[in-house]
TIKOLLO-903921 format. One record per residue (C-alpha): residue number from 1; chain; x, y, z. Coordinates in steps of 0.25 Angstrom, whole numbers, plus 5000, padded with zeros to 4 digits. Layout:
N
<atom><num>NUM</num><chaine>A</chaine><X>X</X><Y>Y</Y><Z>Z</Z></atom>
...
This chain:
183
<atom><num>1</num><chaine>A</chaine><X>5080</X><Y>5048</Y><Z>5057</Z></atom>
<atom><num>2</num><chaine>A</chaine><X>5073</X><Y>5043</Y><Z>5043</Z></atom>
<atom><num>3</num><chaine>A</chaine><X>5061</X><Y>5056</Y><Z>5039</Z></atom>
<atom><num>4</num><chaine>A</chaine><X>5046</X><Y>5052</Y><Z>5039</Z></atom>
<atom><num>5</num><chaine>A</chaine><X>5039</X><Y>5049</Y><Z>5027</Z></atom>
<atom><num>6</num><chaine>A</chaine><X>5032</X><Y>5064</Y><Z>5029</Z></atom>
<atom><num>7</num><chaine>A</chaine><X>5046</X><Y>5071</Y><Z>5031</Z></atom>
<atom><num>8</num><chaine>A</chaine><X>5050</X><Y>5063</Y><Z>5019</Z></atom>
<atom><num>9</num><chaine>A</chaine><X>5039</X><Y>5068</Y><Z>5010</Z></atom>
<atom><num>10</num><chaine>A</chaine><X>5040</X><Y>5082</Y><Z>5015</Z></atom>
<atom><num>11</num><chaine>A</chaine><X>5055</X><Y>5083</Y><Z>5011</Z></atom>
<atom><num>12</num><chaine>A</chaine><X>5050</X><Y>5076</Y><Z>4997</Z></atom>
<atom><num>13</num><chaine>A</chaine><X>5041</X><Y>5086</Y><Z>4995</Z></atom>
<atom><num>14</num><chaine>A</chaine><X>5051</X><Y>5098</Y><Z>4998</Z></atom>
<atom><num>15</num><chaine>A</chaine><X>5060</X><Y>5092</Y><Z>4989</Z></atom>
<atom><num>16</num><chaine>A</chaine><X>5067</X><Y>5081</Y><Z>4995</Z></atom>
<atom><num>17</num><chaine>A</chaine><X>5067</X><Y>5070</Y><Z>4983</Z></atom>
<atom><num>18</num><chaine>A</chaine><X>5075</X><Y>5060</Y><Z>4992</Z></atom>
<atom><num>19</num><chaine>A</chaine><X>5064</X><Y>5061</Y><Z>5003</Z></atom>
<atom><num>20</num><chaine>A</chaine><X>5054</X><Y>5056</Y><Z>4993</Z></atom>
<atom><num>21</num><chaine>A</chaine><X>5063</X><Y>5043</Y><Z>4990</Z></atom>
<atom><num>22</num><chaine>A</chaine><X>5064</X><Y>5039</Y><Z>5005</Z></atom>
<atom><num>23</num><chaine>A</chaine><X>5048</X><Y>5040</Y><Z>5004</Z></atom>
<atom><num>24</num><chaine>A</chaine><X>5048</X><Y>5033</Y><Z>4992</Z></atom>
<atom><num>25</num><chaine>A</chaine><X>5057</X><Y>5022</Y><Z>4997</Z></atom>
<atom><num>26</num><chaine>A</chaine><X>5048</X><Y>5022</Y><Z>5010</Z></atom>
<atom><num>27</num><chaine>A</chaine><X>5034</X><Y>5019</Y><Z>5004</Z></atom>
<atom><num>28</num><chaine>A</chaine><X>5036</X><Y>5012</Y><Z>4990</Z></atom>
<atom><num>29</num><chaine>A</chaine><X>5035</X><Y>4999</Y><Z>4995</Z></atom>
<atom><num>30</num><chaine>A</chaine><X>5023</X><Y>5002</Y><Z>5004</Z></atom>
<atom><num>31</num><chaine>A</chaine><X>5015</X><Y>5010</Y><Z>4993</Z></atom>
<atom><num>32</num><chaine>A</chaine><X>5018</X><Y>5000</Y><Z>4981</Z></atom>
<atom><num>33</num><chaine>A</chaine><X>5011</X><Y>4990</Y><Z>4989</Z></atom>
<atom><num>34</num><chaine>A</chaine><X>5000</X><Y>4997</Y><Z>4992</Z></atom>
<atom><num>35</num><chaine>A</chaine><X>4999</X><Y>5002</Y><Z>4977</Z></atom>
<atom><num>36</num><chaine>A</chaine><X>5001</X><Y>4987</Y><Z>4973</Z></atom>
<atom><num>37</num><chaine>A</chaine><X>4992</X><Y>4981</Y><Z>4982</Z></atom>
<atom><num>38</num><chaine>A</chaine><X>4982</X><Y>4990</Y><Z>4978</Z></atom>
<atom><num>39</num><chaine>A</chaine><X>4982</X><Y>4988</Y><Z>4964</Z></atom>
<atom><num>40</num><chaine>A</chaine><X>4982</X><Y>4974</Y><Z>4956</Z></atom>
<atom><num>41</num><chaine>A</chaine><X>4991</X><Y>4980</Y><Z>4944</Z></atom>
<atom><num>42</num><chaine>A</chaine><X>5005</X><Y>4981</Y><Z>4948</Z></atom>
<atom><num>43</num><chaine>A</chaine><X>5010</X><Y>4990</Y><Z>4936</Z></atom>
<atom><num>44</num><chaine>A</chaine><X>4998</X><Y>4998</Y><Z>4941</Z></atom>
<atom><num>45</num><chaine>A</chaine><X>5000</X><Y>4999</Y><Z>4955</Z></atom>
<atom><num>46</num><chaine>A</chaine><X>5017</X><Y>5003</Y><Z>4952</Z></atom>
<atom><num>47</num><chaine>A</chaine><X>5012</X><Y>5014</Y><Z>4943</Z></atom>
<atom><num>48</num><chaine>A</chaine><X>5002</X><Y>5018</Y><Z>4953</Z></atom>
<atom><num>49</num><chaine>A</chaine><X>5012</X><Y>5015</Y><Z>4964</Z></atom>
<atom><num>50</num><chaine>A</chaine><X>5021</X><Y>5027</Y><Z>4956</Z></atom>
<atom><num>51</num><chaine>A</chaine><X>5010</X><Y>5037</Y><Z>4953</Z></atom>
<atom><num>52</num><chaine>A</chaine><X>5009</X><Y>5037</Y><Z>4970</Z></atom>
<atom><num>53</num><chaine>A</chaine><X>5022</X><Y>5040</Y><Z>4970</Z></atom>
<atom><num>54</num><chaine>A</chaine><X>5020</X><Y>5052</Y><Z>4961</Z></atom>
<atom><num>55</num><chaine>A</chaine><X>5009</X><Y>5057</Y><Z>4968</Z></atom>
<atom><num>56</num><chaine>A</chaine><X>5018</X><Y>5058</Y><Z>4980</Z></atom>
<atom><num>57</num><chaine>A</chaine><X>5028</X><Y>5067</Y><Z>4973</Z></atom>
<atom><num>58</num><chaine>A</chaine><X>5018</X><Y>5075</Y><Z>4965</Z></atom>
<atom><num>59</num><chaine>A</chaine><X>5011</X><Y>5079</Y><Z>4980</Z></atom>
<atom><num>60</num><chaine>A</chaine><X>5022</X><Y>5078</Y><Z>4987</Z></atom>
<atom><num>61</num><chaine>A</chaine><X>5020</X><Y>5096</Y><Z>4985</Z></atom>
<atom><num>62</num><chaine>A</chaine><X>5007</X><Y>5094</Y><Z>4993</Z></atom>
<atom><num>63</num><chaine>A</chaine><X>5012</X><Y>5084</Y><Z>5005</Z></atom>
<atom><num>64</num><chaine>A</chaine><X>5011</X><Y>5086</Y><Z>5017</Z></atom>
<atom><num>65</num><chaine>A</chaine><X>5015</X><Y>5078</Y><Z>5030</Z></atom>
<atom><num>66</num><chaine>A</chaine><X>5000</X><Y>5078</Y><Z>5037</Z></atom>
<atom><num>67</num><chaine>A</chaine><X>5000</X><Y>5063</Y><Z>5037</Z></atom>
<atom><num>68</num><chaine>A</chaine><X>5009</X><Y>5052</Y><Z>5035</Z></atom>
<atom><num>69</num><chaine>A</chaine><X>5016</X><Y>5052</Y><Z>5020</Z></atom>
<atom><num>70</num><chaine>A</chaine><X>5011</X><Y>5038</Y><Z>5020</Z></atom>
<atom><num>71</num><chaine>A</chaine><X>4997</X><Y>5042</Y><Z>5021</Z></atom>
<atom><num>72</num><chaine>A</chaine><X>4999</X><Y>5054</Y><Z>5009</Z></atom>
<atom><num>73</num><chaine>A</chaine><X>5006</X><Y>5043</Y><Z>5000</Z></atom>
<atom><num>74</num><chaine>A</chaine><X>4995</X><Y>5030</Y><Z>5002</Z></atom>
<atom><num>75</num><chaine>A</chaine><X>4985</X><Y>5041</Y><Z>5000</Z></atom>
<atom><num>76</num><chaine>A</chaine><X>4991</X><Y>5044</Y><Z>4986</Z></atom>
<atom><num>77</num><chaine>A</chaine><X>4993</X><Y>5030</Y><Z>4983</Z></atom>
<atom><num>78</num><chaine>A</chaine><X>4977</X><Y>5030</Y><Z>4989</Z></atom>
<atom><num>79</num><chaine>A</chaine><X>4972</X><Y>5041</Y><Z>4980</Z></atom>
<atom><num>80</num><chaine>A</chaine><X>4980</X><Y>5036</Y><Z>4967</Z></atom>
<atom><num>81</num><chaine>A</chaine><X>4976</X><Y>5022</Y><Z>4968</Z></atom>
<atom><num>82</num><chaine>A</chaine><X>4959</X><Y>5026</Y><Z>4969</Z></atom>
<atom><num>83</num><chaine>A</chaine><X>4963</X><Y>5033</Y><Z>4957</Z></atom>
<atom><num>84</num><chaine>A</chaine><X>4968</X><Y>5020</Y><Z>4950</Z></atom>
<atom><num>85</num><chaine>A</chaine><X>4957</X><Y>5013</Y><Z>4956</Z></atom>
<atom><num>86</num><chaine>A</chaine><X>4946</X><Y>5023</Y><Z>4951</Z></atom>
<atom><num>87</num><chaine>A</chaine><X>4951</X><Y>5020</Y><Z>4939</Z></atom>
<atom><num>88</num><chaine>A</chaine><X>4953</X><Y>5007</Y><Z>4935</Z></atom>
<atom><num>89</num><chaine>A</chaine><X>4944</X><Y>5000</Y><Z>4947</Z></atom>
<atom><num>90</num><chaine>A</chaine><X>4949</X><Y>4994</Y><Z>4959</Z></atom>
<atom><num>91</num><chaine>A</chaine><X>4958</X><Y>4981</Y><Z>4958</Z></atom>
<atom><num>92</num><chaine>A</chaine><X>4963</X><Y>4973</Y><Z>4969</Z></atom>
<atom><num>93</num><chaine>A</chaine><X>4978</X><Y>4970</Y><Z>4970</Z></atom>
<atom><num>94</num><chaine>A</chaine><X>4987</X><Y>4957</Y><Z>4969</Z></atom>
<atom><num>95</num><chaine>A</chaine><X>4997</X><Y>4954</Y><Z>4978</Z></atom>
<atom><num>96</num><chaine>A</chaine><X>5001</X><Y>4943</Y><Z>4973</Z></atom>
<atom><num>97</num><chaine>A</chaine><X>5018</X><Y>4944</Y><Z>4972</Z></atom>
<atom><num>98</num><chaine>A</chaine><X>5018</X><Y>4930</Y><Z>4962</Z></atom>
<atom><num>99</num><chaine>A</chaine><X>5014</X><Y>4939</Y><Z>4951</Z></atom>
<atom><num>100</num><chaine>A</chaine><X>5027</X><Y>4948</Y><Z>4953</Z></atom>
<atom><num>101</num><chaine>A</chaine><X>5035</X><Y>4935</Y><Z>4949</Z></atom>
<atom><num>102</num><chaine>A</chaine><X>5043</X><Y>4937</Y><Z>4961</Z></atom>
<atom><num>103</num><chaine>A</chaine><X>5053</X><Y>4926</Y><Z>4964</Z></atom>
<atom><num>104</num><chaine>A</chaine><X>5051</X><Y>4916</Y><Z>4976</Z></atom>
<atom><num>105</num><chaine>A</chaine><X>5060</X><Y>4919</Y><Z>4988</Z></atom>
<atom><num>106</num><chaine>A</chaine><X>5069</X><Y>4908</Y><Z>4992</Z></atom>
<atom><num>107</num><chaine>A</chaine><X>5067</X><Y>4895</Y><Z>5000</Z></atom>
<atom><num>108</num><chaine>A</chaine><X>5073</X><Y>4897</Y><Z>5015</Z></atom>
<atom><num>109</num><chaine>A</chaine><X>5076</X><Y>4886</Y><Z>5023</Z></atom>
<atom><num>110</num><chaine>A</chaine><X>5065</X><Y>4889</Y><Z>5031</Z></atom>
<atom><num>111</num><chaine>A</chaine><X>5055</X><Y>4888</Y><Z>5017</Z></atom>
<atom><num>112</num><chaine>A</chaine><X>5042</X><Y>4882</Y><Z>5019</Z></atom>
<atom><num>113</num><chaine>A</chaine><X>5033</X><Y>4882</Y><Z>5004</Z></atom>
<atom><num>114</num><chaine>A</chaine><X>5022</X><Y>4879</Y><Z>5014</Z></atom>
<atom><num>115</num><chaine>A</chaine><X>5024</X><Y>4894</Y><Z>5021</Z></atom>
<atom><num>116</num><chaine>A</chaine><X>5027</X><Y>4901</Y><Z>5008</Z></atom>
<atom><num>117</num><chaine>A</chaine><X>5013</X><Y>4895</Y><Z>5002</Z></atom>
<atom><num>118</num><chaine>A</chaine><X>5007</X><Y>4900</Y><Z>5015</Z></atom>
<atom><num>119</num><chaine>A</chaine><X>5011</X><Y>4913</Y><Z>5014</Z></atom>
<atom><num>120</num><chaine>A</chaine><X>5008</X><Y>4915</Y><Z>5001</Z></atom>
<atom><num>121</num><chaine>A</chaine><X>4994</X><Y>4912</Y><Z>5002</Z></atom>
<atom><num>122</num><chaine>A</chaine><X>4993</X><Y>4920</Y><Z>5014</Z></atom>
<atom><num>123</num><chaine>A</chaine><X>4998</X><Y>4933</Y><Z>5005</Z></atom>
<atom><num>124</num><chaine>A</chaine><X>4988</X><Y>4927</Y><Z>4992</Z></atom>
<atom><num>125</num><chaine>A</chaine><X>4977</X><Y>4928</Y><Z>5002</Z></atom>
<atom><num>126</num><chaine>A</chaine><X>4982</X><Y>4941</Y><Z>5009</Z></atom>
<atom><num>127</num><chaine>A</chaine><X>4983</X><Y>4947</Y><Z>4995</Z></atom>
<atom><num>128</num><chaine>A</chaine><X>4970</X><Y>4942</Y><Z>4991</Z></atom>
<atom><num>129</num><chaine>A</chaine><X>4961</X><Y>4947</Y><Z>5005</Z></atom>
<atom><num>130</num><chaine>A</chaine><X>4971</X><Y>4960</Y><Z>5002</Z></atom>
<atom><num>131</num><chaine>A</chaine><X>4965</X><Y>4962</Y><Z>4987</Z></atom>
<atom><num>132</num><chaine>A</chaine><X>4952</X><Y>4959</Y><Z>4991</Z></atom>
<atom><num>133</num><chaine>A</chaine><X>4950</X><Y>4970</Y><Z>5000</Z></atom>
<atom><num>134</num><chaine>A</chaine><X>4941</X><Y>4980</Y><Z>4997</Z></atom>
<atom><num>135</num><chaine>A</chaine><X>4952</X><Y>4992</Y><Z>4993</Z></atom>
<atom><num>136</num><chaine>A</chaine><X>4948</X><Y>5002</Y><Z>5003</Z></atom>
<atom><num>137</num><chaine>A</chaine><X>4953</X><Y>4991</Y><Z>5013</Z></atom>
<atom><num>138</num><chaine>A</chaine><X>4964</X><Y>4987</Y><Z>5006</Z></atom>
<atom><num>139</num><chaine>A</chaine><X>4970</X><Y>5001</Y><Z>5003</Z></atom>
<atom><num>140</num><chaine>A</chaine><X>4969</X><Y>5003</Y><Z>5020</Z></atom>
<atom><num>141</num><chaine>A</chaine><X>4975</X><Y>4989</Y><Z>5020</Z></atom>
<atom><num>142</num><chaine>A</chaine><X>4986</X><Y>4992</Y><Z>5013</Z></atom>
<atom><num>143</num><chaine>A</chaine><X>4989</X><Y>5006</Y><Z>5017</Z></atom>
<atom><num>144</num><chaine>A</chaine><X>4989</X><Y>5002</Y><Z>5032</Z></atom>
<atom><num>145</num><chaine>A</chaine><X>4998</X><Y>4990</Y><Z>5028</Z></atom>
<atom><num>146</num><chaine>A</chaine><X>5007</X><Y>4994</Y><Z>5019</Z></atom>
<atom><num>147</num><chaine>A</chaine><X>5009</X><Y>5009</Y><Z>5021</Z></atom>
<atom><num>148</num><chaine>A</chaine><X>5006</X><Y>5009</Y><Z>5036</Z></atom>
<atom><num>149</num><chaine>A</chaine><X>4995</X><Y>5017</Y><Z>5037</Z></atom>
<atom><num>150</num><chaine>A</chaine><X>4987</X><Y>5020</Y><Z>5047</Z></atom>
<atom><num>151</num><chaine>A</chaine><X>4971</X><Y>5021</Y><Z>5046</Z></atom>
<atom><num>152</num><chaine>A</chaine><X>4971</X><Y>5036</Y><Z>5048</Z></atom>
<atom><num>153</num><chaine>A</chaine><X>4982</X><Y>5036</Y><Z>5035</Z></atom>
<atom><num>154</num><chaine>A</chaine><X>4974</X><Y>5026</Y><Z>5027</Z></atom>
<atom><num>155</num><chaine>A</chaine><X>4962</X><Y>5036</Y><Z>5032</Z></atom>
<atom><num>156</num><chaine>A</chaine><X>4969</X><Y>5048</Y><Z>5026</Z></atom>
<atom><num>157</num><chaine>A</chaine><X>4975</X><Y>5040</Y><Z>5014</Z></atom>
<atom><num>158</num><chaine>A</chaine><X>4963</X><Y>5035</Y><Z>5007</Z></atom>
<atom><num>159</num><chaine>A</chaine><X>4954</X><Y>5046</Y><Z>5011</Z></atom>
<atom><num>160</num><chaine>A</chaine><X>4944</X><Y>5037</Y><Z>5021</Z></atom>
<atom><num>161</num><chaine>A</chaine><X>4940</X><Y>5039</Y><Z>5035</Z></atom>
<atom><num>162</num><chaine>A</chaine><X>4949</X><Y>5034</Y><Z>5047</Z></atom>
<atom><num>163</num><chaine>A</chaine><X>4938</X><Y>5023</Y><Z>5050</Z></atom>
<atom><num>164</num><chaine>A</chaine><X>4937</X><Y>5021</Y><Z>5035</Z></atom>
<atom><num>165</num><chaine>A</chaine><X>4951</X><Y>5016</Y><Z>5034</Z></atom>
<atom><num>166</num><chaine>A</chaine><X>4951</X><Y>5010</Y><Z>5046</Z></atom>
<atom><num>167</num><chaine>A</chaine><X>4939</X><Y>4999</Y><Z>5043</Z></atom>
<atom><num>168</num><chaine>A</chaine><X>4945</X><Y>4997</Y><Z>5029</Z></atom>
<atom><num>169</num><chaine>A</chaine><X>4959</X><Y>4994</Y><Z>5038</Z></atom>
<atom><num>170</num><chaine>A</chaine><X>4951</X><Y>4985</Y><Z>5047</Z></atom>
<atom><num>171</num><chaine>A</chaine><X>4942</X><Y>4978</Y><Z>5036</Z></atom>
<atom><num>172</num><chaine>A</chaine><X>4955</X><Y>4975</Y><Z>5028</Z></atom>
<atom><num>173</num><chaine>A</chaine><X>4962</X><Y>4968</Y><Z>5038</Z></atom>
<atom><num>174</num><chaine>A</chaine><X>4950</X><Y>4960</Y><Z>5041</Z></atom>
<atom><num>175</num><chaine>A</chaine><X>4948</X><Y>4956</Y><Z>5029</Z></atom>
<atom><num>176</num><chaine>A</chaine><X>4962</X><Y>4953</Y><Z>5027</Z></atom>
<atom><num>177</num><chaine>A</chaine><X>4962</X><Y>4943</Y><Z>5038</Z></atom>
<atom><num>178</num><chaine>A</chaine><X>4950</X><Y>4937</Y><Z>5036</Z></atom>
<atom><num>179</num><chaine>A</chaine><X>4955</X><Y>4934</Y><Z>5022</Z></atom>
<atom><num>180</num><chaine>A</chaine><X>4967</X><Y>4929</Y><Z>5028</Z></atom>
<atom><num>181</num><chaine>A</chaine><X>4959</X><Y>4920</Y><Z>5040</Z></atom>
<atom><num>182</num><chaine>A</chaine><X>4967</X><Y>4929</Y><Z>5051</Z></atom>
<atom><num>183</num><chaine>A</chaine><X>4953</X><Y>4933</Y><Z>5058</Z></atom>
């Protein structure tokens, strides 16, 4: 049976260095992209993305398993990202994968250029209603979509009220699909 995230981080934090690369490996990819999609500057948002991470292991003396380890990490990333923002003002993110100079996949059998254009629009429209957000909204988004969060854990992770977190949950998606004409 594979240990919880909380079992995990307790073992971490009496000593069990291996427990903190299965948590590592766990919520990397989750994390990143919530650090990235938070942040326009993607040098700024790996080195923030890795002062998160030190963070973890700096107060991994003081952890302790009263919520979900997801909720404990997102509010560090939550905490170290209002400082960036405190400093340097807010910035909206780009999603846009073009700029990575990543390579086209390759043509199916079933390729259709027409689908492929569509889709692609569909994510330049989702990225732009996404960066247009106000960032209390999309920081609940993207918590609740990318780390699995529930409105209680947002609640507790950014320091709002249940309700809070929950109408900048609800006003996100509506915006989201009113940008995208789902409503």
């Amino acid at each position: 049976m594979e240990a919880g995230d909380e079992q995990l981080m307790l073992a971490y934090r009496e000593g069990d260095a291996g427990a903190f690369e299965q948590l590592y490996q766990r919520h990397k990819g989750k994390l990143f992209r919530f650090v990235l999609r938070s942040i326009r500057d993607r040098a700024v948002a790996e080195e923030l993305y890795q002062e998160i991470w030190m963070r973890a292991i700096e107060a991994r003396g003081r952890y302790e398993a009263q919520a979900k380890f997801t909720t404990w990490l997102y509010t560090i990333a939550h905490n170290r990202l209002v400082d960036h923002w405190r400093k340097r003002g807010l910035t909206l993110v780009s999603l846009d994968q073009d700029e990575a100079g990543q390579a086209e996949p390759p043509a199916g059998a079933d390729y259709d250029p027409h689908l492929r254009l569509e889709a692609k629009q569909g994510l330049a429209r989702f990225a732009r209603a996404l960066e247009a957000l106000p960032l209390a909204q999309r920081e609940a988004f993207l918590m609740h979509e990318e780390a699995g969060m529930s409105v209680a854990e947002i609640a507790h992770a950014t320091g709002a009220g249940e309700e809070a977190a929950k109408s900048r949950l609800r006003y996100a998606v509506s915006r989201l699909k009113g940008a995208l004409g789902d409503e």
